[in-house]
C-alpha positions in Angstrom: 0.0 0.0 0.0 1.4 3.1 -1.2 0.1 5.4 2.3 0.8 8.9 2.4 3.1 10.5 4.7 0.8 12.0 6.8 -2.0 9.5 7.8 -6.2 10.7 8.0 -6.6 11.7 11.4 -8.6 9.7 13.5 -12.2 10.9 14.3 -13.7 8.7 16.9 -12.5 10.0 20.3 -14.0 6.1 21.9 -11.0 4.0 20.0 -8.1 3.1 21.7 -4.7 4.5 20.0 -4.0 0.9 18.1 -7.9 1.0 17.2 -7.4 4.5 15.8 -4.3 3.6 14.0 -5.8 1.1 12.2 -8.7 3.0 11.3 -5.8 5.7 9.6 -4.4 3.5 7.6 -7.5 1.9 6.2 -8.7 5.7 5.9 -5.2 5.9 3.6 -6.2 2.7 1.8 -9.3 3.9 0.0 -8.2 7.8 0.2 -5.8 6.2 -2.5 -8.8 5.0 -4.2 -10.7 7.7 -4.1 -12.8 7.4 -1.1 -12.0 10.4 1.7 -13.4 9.4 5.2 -12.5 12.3 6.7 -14.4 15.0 4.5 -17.3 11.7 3.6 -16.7 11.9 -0.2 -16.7 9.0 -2.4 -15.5 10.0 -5.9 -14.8 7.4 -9.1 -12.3 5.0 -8.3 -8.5 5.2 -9.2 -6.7 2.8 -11.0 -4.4 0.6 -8.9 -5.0 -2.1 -6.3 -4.2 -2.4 -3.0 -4.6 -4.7 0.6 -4.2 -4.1 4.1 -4.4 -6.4 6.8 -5.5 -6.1 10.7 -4.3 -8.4 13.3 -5.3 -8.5 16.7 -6.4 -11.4 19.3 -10.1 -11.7 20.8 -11.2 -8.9 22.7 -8.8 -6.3 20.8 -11.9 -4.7 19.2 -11.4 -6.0 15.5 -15.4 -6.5 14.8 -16.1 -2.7 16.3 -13.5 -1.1 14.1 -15.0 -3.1 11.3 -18.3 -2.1 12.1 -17.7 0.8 12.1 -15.8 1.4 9.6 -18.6 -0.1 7.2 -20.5 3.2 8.8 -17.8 5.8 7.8 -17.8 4.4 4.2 -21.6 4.4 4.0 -21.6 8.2 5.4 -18.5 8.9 2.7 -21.9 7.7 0.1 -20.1 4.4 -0.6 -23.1 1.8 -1.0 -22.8 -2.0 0.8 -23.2 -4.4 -2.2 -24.8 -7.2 -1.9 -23.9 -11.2 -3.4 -26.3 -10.1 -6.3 -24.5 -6.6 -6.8 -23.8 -6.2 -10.7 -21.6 -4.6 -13.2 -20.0 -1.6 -11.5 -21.1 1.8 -12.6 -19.7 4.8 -13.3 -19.2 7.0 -10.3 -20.7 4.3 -7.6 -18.5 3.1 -5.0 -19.4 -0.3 -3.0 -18.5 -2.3 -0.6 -19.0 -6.0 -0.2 -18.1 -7.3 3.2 -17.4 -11.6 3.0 -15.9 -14.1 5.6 -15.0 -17.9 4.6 -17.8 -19.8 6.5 -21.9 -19.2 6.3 -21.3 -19.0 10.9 -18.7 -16.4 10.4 -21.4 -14.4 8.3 -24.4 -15.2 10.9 -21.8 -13.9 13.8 -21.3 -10.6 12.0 -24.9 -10.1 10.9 -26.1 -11.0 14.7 -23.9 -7.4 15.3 -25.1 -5.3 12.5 -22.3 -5.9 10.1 -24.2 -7.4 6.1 -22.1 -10.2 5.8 -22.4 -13.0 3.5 -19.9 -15.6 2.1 -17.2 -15.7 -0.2 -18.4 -18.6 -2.7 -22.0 -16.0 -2.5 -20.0 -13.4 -3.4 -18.6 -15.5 -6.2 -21.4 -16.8 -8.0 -24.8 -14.6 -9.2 -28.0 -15.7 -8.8 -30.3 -15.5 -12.3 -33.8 -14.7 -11.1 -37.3 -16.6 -12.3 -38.8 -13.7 -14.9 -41.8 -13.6 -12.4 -39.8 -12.3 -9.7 -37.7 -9.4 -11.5 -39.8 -6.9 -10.9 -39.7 -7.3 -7.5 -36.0 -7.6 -7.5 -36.1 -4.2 -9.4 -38.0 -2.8 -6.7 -35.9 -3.9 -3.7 -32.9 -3.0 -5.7 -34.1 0.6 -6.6 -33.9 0.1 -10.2 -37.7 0.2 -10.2 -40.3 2.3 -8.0 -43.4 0.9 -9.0 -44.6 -1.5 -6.0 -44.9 -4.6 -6.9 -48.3 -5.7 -6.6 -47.6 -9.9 -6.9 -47.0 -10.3 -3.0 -49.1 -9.2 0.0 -48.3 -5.8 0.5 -46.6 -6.6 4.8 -44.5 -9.4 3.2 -42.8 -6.6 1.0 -42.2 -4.3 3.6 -40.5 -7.3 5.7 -38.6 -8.2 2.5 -37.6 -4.3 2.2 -36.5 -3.7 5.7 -34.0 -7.0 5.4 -32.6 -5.6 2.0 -32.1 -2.3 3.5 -30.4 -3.8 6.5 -28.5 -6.7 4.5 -27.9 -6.0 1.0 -29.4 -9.2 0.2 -32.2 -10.2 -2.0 -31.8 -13.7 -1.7 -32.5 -12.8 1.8 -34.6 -10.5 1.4 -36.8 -12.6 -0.5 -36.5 -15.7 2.2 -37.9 -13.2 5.1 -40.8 -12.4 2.8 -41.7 -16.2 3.3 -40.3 -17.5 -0.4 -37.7 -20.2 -0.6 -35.1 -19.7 -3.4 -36.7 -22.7 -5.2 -39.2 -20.2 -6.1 -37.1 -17.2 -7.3 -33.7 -18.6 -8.2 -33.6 -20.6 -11.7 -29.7 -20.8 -11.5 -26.1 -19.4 -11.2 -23.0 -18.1 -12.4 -20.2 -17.2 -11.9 -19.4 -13.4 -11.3 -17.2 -12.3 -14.6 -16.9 -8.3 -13.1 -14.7 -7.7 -10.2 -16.2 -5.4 -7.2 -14.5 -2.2 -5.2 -13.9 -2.2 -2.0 -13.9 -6.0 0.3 -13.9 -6.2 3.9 -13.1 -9.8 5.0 -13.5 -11.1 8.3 -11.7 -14.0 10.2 -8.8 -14.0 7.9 -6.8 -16.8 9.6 -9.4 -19.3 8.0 -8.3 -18.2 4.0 -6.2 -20.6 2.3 -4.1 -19.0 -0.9 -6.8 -20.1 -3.5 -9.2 -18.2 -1.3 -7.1 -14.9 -1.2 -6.5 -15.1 -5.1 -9.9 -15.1 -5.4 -10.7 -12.4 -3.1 -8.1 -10.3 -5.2 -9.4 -10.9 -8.4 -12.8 -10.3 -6.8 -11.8 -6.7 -5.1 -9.6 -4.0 -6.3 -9.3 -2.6 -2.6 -8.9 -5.3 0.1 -8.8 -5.4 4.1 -8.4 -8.4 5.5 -9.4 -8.6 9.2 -7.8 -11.6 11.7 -6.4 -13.4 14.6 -2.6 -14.8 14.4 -2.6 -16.8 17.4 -5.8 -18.8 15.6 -4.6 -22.5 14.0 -3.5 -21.7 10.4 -5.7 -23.6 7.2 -3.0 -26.1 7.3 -0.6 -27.5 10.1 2.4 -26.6 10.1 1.2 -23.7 6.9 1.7 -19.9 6.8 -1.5 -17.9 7.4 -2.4 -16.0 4.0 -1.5 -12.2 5.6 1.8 -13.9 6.7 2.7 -13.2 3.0 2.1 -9.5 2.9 4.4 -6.9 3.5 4.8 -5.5 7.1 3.6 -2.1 6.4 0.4 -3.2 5.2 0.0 -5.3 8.5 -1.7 -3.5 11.2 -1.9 -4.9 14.5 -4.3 -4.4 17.6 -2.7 -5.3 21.0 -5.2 -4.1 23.4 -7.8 -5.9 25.1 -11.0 -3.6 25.9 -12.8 -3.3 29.0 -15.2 -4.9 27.5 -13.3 -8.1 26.7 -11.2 -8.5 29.8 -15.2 -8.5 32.0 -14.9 -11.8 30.3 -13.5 -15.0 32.6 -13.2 -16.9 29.2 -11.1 -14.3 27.1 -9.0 -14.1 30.5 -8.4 -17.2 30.3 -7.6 -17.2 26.8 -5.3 -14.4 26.9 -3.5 -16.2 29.7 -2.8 -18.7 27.2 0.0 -16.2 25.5 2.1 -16.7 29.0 5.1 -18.7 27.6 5.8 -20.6 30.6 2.1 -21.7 31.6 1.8 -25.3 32.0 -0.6 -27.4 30.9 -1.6 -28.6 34.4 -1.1 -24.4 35.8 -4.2 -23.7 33.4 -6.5 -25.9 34.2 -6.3 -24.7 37.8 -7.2 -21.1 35.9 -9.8 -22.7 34.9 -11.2 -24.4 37.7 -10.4 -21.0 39.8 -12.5 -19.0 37.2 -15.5 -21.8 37.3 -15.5 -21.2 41.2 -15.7 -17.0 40.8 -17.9 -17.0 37.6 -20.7 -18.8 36.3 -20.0 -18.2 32.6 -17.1 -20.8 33.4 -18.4 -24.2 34.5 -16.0 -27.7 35.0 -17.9 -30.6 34.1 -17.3 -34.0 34.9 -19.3 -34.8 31.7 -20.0 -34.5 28.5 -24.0 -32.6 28.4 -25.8 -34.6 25.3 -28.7 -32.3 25.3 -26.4 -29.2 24.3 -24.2 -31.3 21.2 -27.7 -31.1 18.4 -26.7 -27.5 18.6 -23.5 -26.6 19.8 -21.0 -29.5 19.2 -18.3 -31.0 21.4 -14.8 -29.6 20.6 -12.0 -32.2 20.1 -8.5 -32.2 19.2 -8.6 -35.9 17.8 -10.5 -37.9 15.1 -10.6 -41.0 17.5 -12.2 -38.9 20.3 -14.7 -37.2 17.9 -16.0 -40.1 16.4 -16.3 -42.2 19.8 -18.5 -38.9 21.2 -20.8 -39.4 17.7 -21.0 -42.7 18.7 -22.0 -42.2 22.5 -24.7 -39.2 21.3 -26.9 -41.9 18.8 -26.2 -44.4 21.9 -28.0 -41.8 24.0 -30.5 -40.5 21.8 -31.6 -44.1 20.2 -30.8 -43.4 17.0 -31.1 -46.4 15.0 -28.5 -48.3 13.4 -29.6 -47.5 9.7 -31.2 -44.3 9.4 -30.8 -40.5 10.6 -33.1 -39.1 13.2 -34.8 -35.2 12.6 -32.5 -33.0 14.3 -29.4 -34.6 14.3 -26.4 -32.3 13.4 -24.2 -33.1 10.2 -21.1 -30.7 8.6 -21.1 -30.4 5.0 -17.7 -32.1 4.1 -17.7 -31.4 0.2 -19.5 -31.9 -2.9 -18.8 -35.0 -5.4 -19.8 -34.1 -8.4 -18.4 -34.6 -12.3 -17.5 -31.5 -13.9 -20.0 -31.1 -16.3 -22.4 -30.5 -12.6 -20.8 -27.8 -12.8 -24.2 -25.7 -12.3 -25.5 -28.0 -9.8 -22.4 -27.3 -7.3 -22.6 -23.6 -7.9 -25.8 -23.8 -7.0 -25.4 -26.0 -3.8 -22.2 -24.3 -2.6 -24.1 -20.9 -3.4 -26.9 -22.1 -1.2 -24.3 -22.7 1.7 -23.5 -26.1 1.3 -19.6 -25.3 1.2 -16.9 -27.9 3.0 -17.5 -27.4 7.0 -21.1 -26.0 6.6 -23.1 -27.1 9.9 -26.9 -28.4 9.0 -29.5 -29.9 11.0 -31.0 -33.3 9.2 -34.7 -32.2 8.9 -36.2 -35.2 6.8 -36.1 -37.7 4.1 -36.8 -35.5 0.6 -39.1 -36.7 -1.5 -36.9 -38.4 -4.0 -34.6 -41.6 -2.9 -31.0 -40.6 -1.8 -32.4 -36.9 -1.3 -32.2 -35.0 2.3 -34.0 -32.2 3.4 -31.5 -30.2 5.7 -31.5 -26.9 7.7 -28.0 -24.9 6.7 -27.1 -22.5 9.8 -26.6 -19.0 9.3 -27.4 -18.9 5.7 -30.6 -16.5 4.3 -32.6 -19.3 2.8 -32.1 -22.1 5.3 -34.3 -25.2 4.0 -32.6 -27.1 1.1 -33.2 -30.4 -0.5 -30.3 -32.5 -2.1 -28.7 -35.3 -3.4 -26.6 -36.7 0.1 -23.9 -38.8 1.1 -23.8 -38.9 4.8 -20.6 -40.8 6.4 -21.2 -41.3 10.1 -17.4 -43.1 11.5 -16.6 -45.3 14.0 -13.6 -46.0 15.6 -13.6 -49.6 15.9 -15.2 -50.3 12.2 -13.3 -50.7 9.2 -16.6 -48.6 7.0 -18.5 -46.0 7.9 -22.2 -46.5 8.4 -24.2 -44.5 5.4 -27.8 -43.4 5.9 -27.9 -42.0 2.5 -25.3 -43.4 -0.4 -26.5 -41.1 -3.0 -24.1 -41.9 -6.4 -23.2 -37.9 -6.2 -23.9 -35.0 -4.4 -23.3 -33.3 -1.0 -20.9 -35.3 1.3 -21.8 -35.0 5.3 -19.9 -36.0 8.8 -21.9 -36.0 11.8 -21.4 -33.1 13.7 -22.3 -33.7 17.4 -18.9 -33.3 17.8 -16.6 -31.2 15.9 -12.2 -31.0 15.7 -11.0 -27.6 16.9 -9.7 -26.8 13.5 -12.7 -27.2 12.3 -14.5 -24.6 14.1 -12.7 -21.8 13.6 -14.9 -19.1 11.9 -18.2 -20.4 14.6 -19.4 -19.4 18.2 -22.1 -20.5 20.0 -23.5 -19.5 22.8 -22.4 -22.6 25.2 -19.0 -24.4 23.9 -18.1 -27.8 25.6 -14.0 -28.1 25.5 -13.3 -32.0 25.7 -10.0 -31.8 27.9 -8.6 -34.9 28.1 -7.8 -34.3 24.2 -5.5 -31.3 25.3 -4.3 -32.5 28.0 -3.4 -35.0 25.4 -1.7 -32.5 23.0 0.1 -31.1 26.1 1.7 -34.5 26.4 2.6 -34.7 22.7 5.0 -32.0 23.1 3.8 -31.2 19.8 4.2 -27.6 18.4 1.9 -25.2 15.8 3.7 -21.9 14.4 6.5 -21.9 17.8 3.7 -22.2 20.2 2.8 -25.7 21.4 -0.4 -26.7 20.1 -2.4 -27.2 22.9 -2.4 -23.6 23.5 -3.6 -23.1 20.2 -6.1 -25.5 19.9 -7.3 -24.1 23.7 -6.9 -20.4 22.4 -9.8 -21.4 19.3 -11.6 -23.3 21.8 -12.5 -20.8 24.4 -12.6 -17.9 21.8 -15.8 -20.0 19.9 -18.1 -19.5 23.3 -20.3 -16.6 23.3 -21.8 -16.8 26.9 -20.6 -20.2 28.3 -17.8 -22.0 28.7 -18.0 -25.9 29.7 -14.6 -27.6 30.5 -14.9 -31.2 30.3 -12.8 -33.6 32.7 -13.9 -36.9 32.0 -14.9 -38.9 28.7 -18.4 -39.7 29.8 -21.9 -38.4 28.5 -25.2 -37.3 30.6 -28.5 -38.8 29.7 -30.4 -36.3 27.2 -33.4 -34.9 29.4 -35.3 -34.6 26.3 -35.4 -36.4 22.7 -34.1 -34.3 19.2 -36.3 -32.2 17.8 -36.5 -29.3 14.7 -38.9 -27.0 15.7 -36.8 -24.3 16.3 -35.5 -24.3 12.7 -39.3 -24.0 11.1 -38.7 -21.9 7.9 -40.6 -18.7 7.3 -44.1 -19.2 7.0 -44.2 -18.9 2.5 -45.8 -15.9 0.9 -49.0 -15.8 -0.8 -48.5 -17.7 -4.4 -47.7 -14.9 -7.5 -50.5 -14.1 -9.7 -51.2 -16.2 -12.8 
């Protein structure tokens, strides 16, 4: 980034001096480009690309700078584009804010921030010709209401757009499933302006080549002391250069209130044992009830918020012990059991058909709720969290492991399709990018790396793997002793998934 001498000052008199740094030299960024946050003027774009990245560990106030950040761009008359944002036009500025995983976009939507995905970002929806003119309308390149939908369902469907940027979304609040309004998708051949991408540590090199041909202005926003995409791998802003890294260092108030960022902040001591913080923990469980040491595993929280592992072994043998406890039966899924989206296997000339699947949130690690048989043999009907059009229907292969069998048992052996691995429990690595509100920590896994010895980027791993493990619980931490599991109190159930009740059919 070629920043000028003097940076932007600085407005916000509530950031801390490394939160109003940062904001500076992102001012500086798209000042270069034509975009001045200080006097909130957004004129045509300059040639030349750039990319900036900011580093800081939980609690050093990335998501608030972001946030607001997205307002100062806004107020400079830059416009959020959405995953159905077109060809750029003369004289408008956008920006697009993305994050690898659908959770990493629910997370920053639950705060304000119009998230969506990268592979949404990527690929275009074409709309059913019934529908356009209501996708002109929410748009603004129509201002004739439409008068095809009940006139409250288009004022629900407006308020989302105006507060997401999305009409897929928009469209999915109204009550309509994308069934109904999406005939297909393609790829995006026009690149974008400005991208804001959140939990960095999660892109792999593919991902930031695509981000770059994607947007000519790029600010990548992470946490080093996360697990990088690959053991033993560089992190993707490990390959810029250091002036365009910008690091946070201080933890707000508002973070160090928290007994589980403590903790995970403690986890930066170099010589703090293994055995020395699990006493932390057990002396934070007896001062705070937002840290709790179990001497089990809770069954009725995994549907929901999976266990958190550090081996296979352990993750599968958990699995196991959940369809013990739930009476699952030995050859078929029950409604409400958890799977991850593991990939799609499909020939190339599918090539439509994953679009369409991975533009729908089925993506590798995508967490779903099993909702039903579909209505054709091989098909599922599953619940895709944090996406804007939940409910989808597809062709599935489902592996569910077991430790002490050669072959994993498969409720649905679909010839292609979307590949699933159960999710009531879930590898560390695996979760970076999610939070949920109660996270259970299985510790006899790192108490397991601890004894390994084993190392990840100079730090041992079981920090790491601890540090992602706290830093995914939003209200609740739940240490773990022992490798048992508690009785459910009550059996699985869906009914806090129920889609939006559908809109009133179009007129013939």
């Amino acid at each position: 980034m070629n920043a000028p001498a003097t940076l932007p000052p600085c407005p916000h008199d509530d950031f801390s001096p490394d939160q109003a740094a940062a904001w500076s030299n992102v001012a500086a960024l798209v000042a270069a480009r034509g975009v001045d946050l200080v006097e909130k003027t957004a004129g045509r774009s300059k040639a030349g690309t750039g990319q900036l990245a900011v580093l800081g560990k939980a609690g050093s106030g990335k998501t608030h700078l972001l946030a607001r950040l997205v307002k100062d761009l806004e107020a400079a008359g830059v416009v959020l584009a959405g995953p159905e944002e077109g060809k750029l036009k003369p004289g408008r500025r956008t920006l697009a804010i993305v994050t690898p995983t659908n959770k990493a976009a629910s997370v920053l939507r639950q705060r304000g921030v119009p998230a969506t995905t990268l592979h949404r970002m990527l690929y275009r929806p074409q709309f059913h010709p019934d529908y356009q003119h209501v996708v002109d309308w929410l748009t603004g390149e129509r201002s004739d209401q439409p008068g095809e939908i009940d006139a409250a369902l288009l004022e629900r469907a407006r308020q989302s757009y105006a507060a997401h940027a999305s009409v897929v979304g928009a469209l999915a609040v109204a009550g309509l499933r994308g069934s109904d309004f999406i005939t297909g998708w393609t790829p995006r051949k026009d690149p974008l302006d400005i991208g804001f991408v959140d939990e960095g540590s999660m892109l792999a090199e593919s991902h930031l080549t695509d981000l770059k041909s994607l947007f000519k202005t790029l600010v990548m926003f992470g946490d080093p002391a996360q697990l990088a995409p690959v053991r033993g791998g560089a992190m993707v802003f490990d390959t810029l250069p250091a002036p365009s890294i910008i690091r946070l260092s201080r933890v707000h108030r508002q973070a160090a209130d928290s007994p589980i960022l403590d903790l995970a902040h403690a986890l930066g001591e170099a010589d703090l044992s293994f055995a020395a913080f699990e006493q932390m923990v057990e002396d934070a469980a007896a001062r705070d009830p937002r840290v709790v040491v179990a001497s089990r595993v809770d069954a009725d929280l995994m549907p929901r918020s999976p266990v958190l592992v550090w081996r296979n072994d352990t993750r599968m043998r958990l699995i196991r012990a959940f369809r013990t406890a739930f009476e699952a039966p030995g050859d078929q899924l029950l409604p409400g059991e958890p799977l991850v989206c593991d990939g799609i296997e499909l020939p190339a000339k599918h090539q439509n058909r994953r679009v369409e699947l991975e533009a729908r949130g089925l993506i590798r690690g995508a967490q779903t709720i099993y909702m039903g048989p579909g209505k054709r043999s091989g098909f599922a009907k599953l619940h895709v969290i944090g996406t804007e059009d939940p409910v989808v229907s597809c062709r599935a292969i489902v592996r569910i492991e077991s430790p002490d069998q050669g072959e994993p048992f498969m409720p649905f052996v679909a010839k292609m399709g979307a590949t699933f691995v159960h999710g009531a429990a879930l590898t560390i690595h695996k979760a970076q990018g999610s939070q949920w509100e109660n996270v259970q920590v299985f510790a006899p896994d790192l108490r397991a790396a601890a004894r390994s010895g084993l190392a990840d980027g100079g730090m041992p791993l079981w920090k790491r793997l601890a540090y992602v493990a706290l830093t995914r619980a939003e209200q609740r931490l739940i240490w773990v002793l022992q490798p048992r599991l508690s009785r459910p109190a009550d059996p699985l159930q869906t009914d806090d998934l129920r889609p939006p009740r559908r809109a009133a059919s179009l007129a013939a």
